[in-house]
C-alpha positions, 0 to 999 in steps of 0.5 A: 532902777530898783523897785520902791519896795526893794529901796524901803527894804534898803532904808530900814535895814540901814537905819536899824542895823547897829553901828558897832566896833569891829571888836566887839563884833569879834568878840559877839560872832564868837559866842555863836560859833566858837571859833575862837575854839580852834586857835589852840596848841594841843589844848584850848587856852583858858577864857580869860586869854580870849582877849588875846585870840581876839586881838592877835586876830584883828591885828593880823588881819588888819594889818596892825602892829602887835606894838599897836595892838598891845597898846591900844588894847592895854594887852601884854605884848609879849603875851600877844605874840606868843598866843599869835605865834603858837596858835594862828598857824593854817590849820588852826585858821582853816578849821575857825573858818570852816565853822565860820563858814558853816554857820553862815550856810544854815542862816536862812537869809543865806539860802536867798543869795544862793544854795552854795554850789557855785563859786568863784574866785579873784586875785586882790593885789596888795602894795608891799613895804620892805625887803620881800622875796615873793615880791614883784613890780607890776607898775599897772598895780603897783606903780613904782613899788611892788607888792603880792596878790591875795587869791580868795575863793567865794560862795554864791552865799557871799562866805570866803571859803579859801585865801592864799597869797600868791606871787603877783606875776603868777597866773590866776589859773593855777591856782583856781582849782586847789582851794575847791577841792581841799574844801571842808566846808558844808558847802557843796561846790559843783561849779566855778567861776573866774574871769579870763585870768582864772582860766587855761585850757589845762584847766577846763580838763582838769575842772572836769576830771574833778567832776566840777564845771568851770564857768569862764567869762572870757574877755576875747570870747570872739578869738578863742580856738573852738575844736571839732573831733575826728577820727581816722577809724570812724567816718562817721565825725566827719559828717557831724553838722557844728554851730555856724562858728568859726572851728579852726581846730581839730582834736583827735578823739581816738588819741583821747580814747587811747590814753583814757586810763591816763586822764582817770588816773590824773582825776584820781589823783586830784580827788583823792589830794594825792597832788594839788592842781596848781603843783601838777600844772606847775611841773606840766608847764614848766617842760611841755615839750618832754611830757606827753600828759601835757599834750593829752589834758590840752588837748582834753581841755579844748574839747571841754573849752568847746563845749562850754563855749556852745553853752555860754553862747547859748544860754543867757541864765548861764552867763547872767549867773556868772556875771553876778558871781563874779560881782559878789567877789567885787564886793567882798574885795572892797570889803576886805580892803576896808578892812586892811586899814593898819600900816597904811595898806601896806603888807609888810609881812617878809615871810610867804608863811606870814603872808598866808597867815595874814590870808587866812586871818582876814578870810576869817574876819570877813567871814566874822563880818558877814555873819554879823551883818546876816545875822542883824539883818535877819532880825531887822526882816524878821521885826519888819514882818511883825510890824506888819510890813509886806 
């Protein structure tokens, strides 16, 4: 159980924390970072149309009608939606949650949930209402309905950096690797880590062709293909003593030296954002068979997919780290499902363009919330000291 002092600290914070409307904690984040500063069209609106941003953005993420929000807020509607239209697009919502996410990096209580290096990512499935071409029935989640998934990306720090809507059928892997290498963030993110959805071998390879590691907690651990290397030039690997595991496969590293500049070319080409990830294993599984890349990463990434799985055998800290990663994401989805409390839970956005929009506007409200949240309690620690408690 949690120490005495640990549940006192619990008990202040809860009684001294503000309890506050989700719109003013919009409106007070703000005047700490500015974001509101970004949702512009070539130039910033005037102050008096912040009340617009705030709206349009809270309706958004919130899932609220702009009918309701206009309402409700004694807004003009078609004011609302054109400041909505014009200037919610994907870069505006990156660029606000970028400041979002580096103001919460400096806060010194930040610093005491992680260095905000490690990271780890999840898909949230949301039911959907209406005609949705993106849309898809899986009765596990969705019962008799259908809906999209909404794949966020985390710091250790507890900040969502990345948020994009998916196609509920679609594997999580694919998707892993893009939001960490387009980071703008002050964040600097060595490693990742995912549940048994968030990983394929294509993708161990190309975690580490991008210099990163990826953590995988993998559900059947115990079944998994460990690889020895051989050579038919060197001897030598045949007289390699391995763990006492079970090495079923073979991976031959003199086809991996032979097609080396191949693998740096495809590094380079993931650094530099000349292509995405989830568009490069997209094109390599839809036709593995014709495309010897294929073979070469898969084979590449069971090597690296051996590796790892020596290390997480070995170290306990590893596994205890991804653990509790993972468990942050947890809880930033129960955040973000309470947050999603307008048109009943549904999404009814039609468009997949709407649906990224609505991503990213809930990734920046969570984040508004989390700095709100760290900011308070901050001050709470800060008095707590002065008063004399230890």
């Amino acid at each position: 159980g949690l120490s005495p002092s640990v549940l006192f600290l619990r008990e202040q914070i809860k009684q001294r924390l503000p309890q506050v409307e989700l719109a003013e904690i919009i409106r007070e984040v703000d005047t700490w970072v500015n974001y509101s500063f970004e949702f512009r069209e070539g130039f910033g609106l005037h102050t008096e149309s912040l009340a617009l941003k705030y709206a349009a953005l809270m309706g958004t993420a919130c899932n609220i009608s702009f009918t309701e929000m206009a309402s409700s807020a004694d807004l003009d509607y078609n004011s609302l939606l054109w400041v909505a239209n014009n200037y919610f697009s994907e870069e505006n919502l990156k660029n606000a949650n970028t400041k979002l996410v580096n103001f919460h990096h400096k806060l010194w209580l930040s610093a005491y949930w992680g260095d905000g290096t490690l990271s780890s990512s999840d898909g949230q499935r949301f039911p959907t209402r209406g005609k949705i071409r993106n849309a898809k029935s899986i009765p596990r989640y969705f019962g008799f309905g259908k809906g999209v998934t909404l794949y966020v990306h985390v710091s250790d720090q507890y900040s969502q950096y990345g948020a994009k809507s998916i196609t509920s059928t679609e594997r999580d892997a694919t998707y892993v690797l893009d939001e960490i290498l387009a980071n703008e963030t002050d964040l600097e993110l060595l490693e990742h880590t995912t549940d048994t959805h968030g990983y394929t071998d294509l993708l161990f390879a190309l975690f580490n062709l991008s210099r990163k590691q990826l953590i995988s907690r993998l559900r059947d651990i115990g079944s998994q293909k460990l690889c020895k290397i051989f050579s038919s030039s060197n001897p030598e690997f045949d007289q390699l003593n391995y763990p006492e595991l079970r090495f079923n496969g073979l991976v031959n590293i003199d086809y991996l030296k032979k097609h080396a500049q191949e693998l740096a070319r495809v590094g380079a080409s993931l650094l530099t954002g000349t292509v995405t990830a989830s568009l490069l294993m997209s094109k390599l599984q839809s036709y593995p068979r014709q495309n010897n890349l294929m073979y070469i990463l898969l084979s590449y990434g069971q090597l690296e997919k051996t590796i790892f799985i020596c290390k997480y055998l070995l170290r306990p800290p590893m596994r205890k780290k991804a653990t509790q990663q993972l468990n942050k994401v947890e809880q930033l989805n129960n955040l973000r499902k309470y947050l999603n409390f307008g048109g009943d839970g549904y999404i009814r956005k039609q468009q997949e363009l709407e649906q990224q929009t609505t991503a990213k506007s809930m990734s920046n409200l969570t984040n508004i919330v989390i700095i709100w949240n760290t900011v308070y309690i901050q001050e709470i620690i800060s008095q707590l000291i002065v008063e004399g408690f230890d």
